[in-house]
N, C-alpha and C positions, 0 to 999 in steps of 0.2 A: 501784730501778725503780718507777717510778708506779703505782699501782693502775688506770689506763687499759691502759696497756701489758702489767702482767698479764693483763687480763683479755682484749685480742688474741690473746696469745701460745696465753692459755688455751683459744680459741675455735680459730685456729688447727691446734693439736693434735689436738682434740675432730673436728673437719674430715678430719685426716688420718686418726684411728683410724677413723671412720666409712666411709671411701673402701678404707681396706686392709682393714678387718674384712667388708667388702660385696662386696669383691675376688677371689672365690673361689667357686668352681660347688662341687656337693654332693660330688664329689668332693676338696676341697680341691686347684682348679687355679685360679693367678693368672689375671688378663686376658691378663697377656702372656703366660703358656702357651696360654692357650684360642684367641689370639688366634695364637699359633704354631702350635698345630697343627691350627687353620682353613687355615692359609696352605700348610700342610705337606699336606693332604689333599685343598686344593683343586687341588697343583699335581702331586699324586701320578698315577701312570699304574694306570690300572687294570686291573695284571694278570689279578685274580680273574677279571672278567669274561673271560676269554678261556676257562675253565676247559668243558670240553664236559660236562658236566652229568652225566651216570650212565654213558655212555662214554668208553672213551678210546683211547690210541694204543697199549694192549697187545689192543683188542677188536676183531673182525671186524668189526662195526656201523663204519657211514659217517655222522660226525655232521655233520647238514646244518643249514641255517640260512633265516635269508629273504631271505637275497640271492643262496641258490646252488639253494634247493628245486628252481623250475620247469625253472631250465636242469639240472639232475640226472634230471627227471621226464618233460619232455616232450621229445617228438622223439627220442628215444635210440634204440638200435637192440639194448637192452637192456629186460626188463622190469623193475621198482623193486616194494619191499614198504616202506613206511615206515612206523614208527610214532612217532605224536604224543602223546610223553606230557607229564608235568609232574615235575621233580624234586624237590617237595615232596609229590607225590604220595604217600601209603605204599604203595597196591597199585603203582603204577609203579616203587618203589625193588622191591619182592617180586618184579618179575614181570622189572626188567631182566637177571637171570641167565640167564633161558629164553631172551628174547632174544637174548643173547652167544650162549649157547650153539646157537642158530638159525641166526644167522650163521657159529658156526666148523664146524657140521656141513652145509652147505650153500654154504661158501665154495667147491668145486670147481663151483659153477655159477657163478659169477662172471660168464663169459662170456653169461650168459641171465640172469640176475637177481640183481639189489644189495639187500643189507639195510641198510637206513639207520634214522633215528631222527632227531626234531627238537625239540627241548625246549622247550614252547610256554611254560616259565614266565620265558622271559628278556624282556626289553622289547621287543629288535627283533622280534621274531619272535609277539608279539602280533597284528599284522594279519594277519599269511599264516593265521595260526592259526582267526583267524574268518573270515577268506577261504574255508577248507579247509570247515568248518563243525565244527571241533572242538569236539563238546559234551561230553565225556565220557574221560576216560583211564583205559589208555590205549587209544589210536584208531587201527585199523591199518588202512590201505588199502595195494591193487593197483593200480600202474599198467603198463598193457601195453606193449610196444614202440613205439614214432612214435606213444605218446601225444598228440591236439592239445591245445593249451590253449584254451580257451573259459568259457562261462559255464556256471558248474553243474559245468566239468570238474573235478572234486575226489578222481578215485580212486571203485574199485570198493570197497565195505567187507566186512573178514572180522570174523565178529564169534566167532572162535576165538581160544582163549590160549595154551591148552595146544600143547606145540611138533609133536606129531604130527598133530594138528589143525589146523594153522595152515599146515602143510606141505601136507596133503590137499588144502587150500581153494586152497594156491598153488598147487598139481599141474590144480586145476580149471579156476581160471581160465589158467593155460599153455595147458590144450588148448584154451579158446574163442577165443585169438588171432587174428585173423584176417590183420593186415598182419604176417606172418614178417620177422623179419629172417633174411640171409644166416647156415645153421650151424644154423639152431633144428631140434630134433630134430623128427621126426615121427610125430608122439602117436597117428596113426591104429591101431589094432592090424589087424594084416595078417589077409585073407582068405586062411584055407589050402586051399580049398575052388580058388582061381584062383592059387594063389601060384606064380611060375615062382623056382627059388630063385635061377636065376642073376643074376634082378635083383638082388637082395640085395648081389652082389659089383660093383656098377658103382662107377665112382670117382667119392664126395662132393664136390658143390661144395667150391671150396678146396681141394681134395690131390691129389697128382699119382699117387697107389698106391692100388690098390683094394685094400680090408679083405681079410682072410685066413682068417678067421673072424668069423661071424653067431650070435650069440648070440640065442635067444628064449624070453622069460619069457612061459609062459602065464600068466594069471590067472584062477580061478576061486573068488572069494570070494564067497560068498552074502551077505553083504553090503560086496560092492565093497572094492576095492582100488587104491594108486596105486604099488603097489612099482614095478612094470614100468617105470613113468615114470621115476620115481628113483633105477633103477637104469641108464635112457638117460641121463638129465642126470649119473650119476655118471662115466661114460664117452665123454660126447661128443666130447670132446678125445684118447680115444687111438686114434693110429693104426693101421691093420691091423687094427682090428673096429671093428663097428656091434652095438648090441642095437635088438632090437623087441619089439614087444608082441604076443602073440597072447589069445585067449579063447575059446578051445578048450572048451566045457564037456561033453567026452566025456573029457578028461585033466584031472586032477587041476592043479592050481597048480604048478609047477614049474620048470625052467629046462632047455636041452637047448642046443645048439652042432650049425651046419654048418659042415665044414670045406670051404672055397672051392675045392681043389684035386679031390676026390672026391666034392662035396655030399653028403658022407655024414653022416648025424646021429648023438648020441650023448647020452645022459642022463645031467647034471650031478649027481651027489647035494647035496641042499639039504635038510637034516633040519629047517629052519623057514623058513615062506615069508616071508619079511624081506627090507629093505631090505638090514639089512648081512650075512646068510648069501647073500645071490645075488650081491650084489657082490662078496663075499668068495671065492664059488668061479669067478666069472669070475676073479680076481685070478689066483687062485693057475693056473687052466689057462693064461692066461694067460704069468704065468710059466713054468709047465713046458715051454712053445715059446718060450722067452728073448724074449717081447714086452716091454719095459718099460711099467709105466703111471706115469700123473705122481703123485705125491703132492703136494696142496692144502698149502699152509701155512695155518696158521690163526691168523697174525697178522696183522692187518691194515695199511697201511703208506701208507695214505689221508692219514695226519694229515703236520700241518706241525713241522720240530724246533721244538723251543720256543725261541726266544732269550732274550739275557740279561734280566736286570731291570735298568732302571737305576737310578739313585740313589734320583730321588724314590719309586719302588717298594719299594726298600730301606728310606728311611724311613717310608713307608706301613705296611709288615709291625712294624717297631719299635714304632709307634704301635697297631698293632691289639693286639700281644702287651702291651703295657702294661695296653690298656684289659682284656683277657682275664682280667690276673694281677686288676686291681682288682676285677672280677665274681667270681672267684674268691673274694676275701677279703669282700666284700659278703654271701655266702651268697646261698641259693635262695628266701629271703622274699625281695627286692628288687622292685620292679615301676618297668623303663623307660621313662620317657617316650619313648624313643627304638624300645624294640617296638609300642606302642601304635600309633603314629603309622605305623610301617613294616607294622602288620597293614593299617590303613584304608587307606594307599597301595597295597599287594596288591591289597586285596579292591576299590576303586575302581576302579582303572587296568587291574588284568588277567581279574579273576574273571570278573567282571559284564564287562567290554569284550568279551568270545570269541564272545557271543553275536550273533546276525548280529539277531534280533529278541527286544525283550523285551517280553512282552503277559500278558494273565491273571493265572492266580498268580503266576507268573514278577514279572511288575511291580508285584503287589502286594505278594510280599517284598521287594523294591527299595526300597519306599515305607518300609515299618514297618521295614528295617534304617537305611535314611537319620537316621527321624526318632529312634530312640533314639538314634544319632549326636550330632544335634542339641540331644538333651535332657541327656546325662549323657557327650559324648565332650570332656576335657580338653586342647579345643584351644586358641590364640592366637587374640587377634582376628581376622585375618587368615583363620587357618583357620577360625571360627566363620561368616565371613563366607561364604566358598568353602563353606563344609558347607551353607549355611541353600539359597543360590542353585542347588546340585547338586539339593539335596530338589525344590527349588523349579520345578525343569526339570523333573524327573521328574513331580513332582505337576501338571504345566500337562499333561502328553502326557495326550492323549482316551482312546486306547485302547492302543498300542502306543510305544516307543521304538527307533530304530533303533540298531542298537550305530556305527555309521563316524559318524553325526550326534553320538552320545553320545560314541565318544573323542574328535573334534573339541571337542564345548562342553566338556566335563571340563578338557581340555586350556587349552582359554581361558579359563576360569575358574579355575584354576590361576595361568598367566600376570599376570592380571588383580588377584592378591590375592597376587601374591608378594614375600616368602617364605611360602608358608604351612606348609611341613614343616622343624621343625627339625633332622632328621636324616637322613640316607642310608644307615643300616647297625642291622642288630642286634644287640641286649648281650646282655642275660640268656638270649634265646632264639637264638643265635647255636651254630656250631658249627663245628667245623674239617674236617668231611665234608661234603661237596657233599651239597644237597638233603636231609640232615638237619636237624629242629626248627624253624626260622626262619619261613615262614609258618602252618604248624597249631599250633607251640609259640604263635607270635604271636598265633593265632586265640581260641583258648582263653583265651589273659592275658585278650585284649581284653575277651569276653563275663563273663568273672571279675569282671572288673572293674566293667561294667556291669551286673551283676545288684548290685553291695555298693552303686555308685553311686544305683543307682535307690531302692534300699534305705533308705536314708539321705535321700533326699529326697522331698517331698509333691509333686511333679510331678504325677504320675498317682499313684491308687489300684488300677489293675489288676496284680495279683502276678505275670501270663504276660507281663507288657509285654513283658522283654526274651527270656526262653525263644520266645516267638513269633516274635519279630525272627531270633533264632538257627536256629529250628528252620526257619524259611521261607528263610532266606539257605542250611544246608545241604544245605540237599534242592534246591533247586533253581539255586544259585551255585558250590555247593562243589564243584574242579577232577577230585577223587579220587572217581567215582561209587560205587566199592568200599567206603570211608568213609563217604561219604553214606547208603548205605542198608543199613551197619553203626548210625550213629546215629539213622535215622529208626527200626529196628527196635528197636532200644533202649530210644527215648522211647516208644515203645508198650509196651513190658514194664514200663517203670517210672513209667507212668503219667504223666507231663510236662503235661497237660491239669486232672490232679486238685492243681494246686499251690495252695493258697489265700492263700499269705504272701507277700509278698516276703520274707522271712528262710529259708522252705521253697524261695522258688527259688535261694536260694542255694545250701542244702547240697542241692537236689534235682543242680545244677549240678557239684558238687563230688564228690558221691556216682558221677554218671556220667562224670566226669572218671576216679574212680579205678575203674571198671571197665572202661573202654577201657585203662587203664594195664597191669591186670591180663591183659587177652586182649592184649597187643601187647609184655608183657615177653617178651624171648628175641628177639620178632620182627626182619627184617631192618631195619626203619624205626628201631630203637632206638638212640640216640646211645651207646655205654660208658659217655663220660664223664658222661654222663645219664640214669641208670639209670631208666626207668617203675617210680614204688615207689607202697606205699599212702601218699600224700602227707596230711600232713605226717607224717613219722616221731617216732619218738619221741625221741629227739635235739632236734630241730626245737620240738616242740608236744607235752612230756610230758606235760601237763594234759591234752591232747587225749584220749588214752585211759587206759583202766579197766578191769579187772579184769571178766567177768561175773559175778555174782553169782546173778541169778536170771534165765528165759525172762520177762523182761516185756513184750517187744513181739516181732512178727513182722518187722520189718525188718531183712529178711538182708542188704540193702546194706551197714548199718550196721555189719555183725558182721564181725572181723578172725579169720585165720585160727590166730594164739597165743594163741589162749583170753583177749582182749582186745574191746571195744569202743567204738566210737567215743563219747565224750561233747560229743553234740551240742553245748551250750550252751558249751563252752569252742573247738571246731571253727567254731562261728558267730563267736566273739569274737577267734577266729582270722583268717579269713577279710577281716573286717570290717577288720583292722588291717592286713595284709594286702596286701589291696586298696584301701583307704583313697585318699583326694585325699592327703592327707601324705606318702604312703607315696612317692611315686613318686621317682624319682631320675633327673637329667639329666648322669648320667652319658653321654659318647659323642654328646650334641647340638654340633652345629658353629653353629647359632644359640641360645644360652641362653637370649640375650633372649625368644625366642620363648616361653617357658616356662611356662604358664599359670599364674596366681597365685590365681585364680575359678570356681569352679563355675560351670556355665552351668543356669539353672530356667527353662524355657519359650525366651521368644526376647527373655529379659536377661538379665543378668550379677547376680548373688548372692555376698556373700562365704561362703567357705564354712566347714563348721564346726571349732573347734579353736584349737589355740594353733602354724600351722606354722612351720618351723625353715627359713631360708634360709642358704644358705651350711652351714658347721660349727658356728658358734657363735650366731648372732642368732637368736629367733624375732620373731615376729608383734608383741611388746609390744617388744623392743629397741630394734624399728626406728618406731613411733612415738615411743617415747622418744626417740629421736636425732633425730628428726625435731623434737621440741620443743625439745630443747634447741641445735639447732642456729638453730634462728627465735629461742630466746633470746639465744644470742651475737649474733645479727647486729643484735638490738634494740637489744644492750647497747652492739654494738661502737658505733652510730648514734648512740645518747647521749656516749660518749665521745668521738668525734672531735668534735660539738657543744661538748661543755664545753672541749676543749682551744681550739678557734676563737676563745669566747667570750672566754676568757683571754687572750687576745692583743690584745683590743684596750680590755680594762678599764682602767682609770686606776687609779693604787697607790691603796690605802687607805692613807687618814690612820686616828688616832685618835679622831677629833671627828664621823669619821665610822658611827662606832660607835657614841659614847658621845653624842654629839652636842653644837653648841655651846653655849658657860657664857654 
């Protein structure tokens, strides 16, 4: 074979190894896998989303939405209690039990008021949410009977948790009702001073027999009481008695019965004045004259069966559990491009959107989370472009932003620069429990990360650059107000102001990471399979800790609870790697392309620092290498098909022609 031909063949090859070896995301997946389960995910049915968020079809709670709220809320002949929290929430995950447990100890008023719930962290349900004026979870409002809808109509607010609390304040707002529907008990407590008892026995709209027994709970608590009520809503529905309320303050608190046939009275022994001992001894008198009463079920039976999955969903679930087992084997250093991206998307589109108006601090955290965005967030052009134009919006508003103005232009500017998000789901911070880890675990990478980024770059010299950004976005963006002003109390105890490094705001970062870890292991919010530990373990980052030896400094953050210490300098070199531009993995992105390759310094592009590794095998020098040697074959191949041309049309050499003629 010719040394031309070689050298094609050579080139060639070099081409192809260049094309397969480049062929593979950091996961080691061909194009046409990536490119299959694009196709595969774009054409998937999205079960998940159906999932009702912290309730479900075994709970008394009615889980509402934005396309069924108003008609649930207004006009009903029913009063409504909803509350509007966030599934990513942590006091929302703590506090949904009281909840449940609200609705199944209250489901026998069914017929007078519904316990619902709306989970303001799904997409649809973002406008009703800032419609409502949801600023804080989670957020319970009353609404009365033939509630109208109007402007400002957003529910009365209880700013109670606690379930006996919560009940009182509903007990309150019951009696201010003023349009009754038909059957609503009648909260007046009776004057016995004018009382004629035979009223008592007249037959109740709706029933064709009058009660046979009048039960009446006095009430004389010195500081107020709503048993009476709730022991009328326990029994409005059985027939052949009515209770009422008296307030009697010459007798004691108690409970007593007229029987209809002889209005003769009779005192009920009630050894505590409670809800469920008055209830309990109507019950059982009750019974002893063979009345039956209803028993409440306390499951609720509101939700829809769930239907099948079909295929594409089937292979949706195949593909998540693939990517799971890969995160799995990747370990807990890993940092996704695909959370990073899914935190920003949150924290743009839902956080910050809730708010009906953003002005003062409020918009001035806005500003200083934007632009550290812009300075150190590891997006695509595209998205670099979208991030610069968001800031850009914000920073032209005079004095205020309107949040409906703001999800419109967000929203079109999005449009306008798309794709700008490579991904649609979470990895690392992902979990198989609803409303577990994925925006706060998200939240956390994110700032991690941009405290190393900032770190590593001469952008700015201010050390609180980014702890400022964070601390102005928690306090007054962050969904979960419980969390909020667990960490604003925190950055006060551990001084967050006195940071003078960016390397101090690093582990100042990491230090309070792992004492939020500490007060929230055991907690409801905890993933299992993600246990809140002192991070990095010693498995993890041995080097990280040390032996005490001597009290040489006062920082108890610092100090582990097995006679162990953190060693700062190797925790920082931790961190650093960590966190790193290198570090990240596109594992789970449906656009790779998208991938950022560059550091972004100010408002250009910087190559950034290191020797990074694309694919499994090539880094940063391979791929120039191939890059030259591939401009060398193609030089080469140019001369060779030249010289082969040339030869074709030369005349034979003579001899004479060499030696020339004698």
């Amino acid at each position: 074979m010719s040394s031309s031909k070689l050298i094609v063949v050579g080139c060639l090859i070099q081409l192809l190894l260049l094309l397969v070896s480049d062929g593979t995301d950091g996961a080691g997946v061909s194009l046409y896998e990536k490119h299959l389960l694009k196709r595969q995910a774009d054409s998937a049915v999205s079960s998940k989303d159906e999932n009702t968020g912290l309730y479900d079809s075994n709970d008394s709670v009615i889980s509402l939405n934005a396309a069924n709220l108003k008609a649930q809320v207004y006009g009903k002949s029913h009063a409504s209690l909803v509350e509007f929290y966030n599934s990513y929430c942590g006091f929302c995950r703590r506090y949904a039990p009281v909840w449940k447990q609200l609705a199944s100890d209250i489901l026998g008023w069914n017929r007078q008021v519904k316990v619902t719930a709306l989970d303001c962290s799904r997409d649809e349900n973002n406008a009703i949410c800032r419609e409502f004026e949801v600023m804080a979870y989670p957020t319970i409002r009353f609404f009365a009977p033939y509630y109208e809808d109007g402007d400002q109509k957003i529910g009365d607010p209880l700013s109670a948790h606690a379930e006996a609390e919560v009940i009182n304040a509903l007990i309150e707002h019951m009696h201010n009702v003023t349009h009754k529907p038909p059957g609503w008990p009648e909260f007046t407590p009776l004057d016995l001073s004018t009382l004629k008892k035979a009223d008592l026995f007249a037959t109740p709209e709706g029933r064709t027999v009058p009660p046979k027994y009048a039960y009446l709970v006095n009430e004389n608590e010195p500081n107020g009481t709503t048993v009476g009520s709730q022991v009328m809503l326990d029994f409005v529905d059985t027939s052949l008695a009515v209770v009422r309320r008296t307030t009697d303050k010459t007798e004691p608190s108690g409970l007593k019965v007229i029987v209809g046939g002889t209005m003769g009275e009779i005192r009920l022994p009630v050894d505590e004045f409670s809800r469920e001992k008055v209830a309990g001894a109507i019950r059982r008198h009750l019974n002893e004259h063979h009345i039956s009463v209803t028993e409440v079920s306390t499951k609720s039976t509101s939700k829809d069966p769930v239907t099948e999955q079909d295929i594409s969903a089937i292979m949706e679930q195949k593909q998540e559990e693939a990517l799971k087992e890969r995160v799995q084997e990747l370990g807990p250093t890993v940092i996704y491009q695909a959370d990073l991206e899914e935190a920003v998307r949150f924290a743009l589109f839902k956080e910050v959107a809730r708010f009906k108006k953003i002005d003062g601090e409020r918009l001035l955290a806005l500003q200083r989370f934007l632009n550290v965005l812009v300075r150190y967030f590891p997006f695509n052009d595209n998205g670099m472009k979208f991030l610069k134009e968001v800031r850009q919006y914000v920073l032209n508003a005079e004095s205020e932003v309107k949040a409906e103005e703001y999800t419109v232009q967000i929203k079109q500017l999005e449009q306008n620069r798309a794709p700008v998000f490579s991904s649609t789901r979470w990895m690392g911070c992902s979990s198989e429990k609803d409303g577990l880890r994925r925006y706060p675990c998200g939240l956390w990478t994110l700032f991690h990360y941009l405290t190393v980024q900032a770190a590593e770059s001469e952008i700015s010299t201010d050390p609180l650059e980014i702890l400022q950004a964070m601390h102005g976005y928690i306090k007054y963006f962050f969904g979960c107000s419980d969390c909020s002003s667990h960490f604003q109390q925190m950055a006060a105890r551990n001084k967050i102001w006195n940071v003078t490094s960016k390397d101090d705001a690093i582990l100042w970062l990491w230090s309070s990471h792992n004492e939020v870890n500490k007060r929230l292991s055991g907690d409801a919010t905890e993933d299992s399979d993600h246990p809140k530990i002192q991070f990095p373990d010693a498995e993890t980052c041995p080097e990280c800790r040390k032996k005490i030896l001597t009290n040489h400094h006062n920082h108890r953050q610092y100090t582990l609870d097995d006679g162990h210490e953190w060693n700062l300098l190797e925790v920082l070199a931790f961190l650093k790697r960590m966190y790193g531009f290198d570090n990240r993995h596109p594992l789970g992105l449906q656009e790779a392309g998208l991938v950022p390759q560059r550091l972004v310094h100010g408002d250009s592009y910087h190559p950034a620092g290191g020797n990074r590794i694309f694919g499994n095998v090539l880094n940063e020098m391979d791929i120039r290498m191939g890059a030259l040697l591939w401009v060398f074959c193609v030089v080469i191949l140019v001369i060779a098909v030249k010289l082969v041309v040339r030869r074709g049309y030369r005349k034979k050499l003579y001899t004479h022609d060499i030696l020339g003629k004698v």
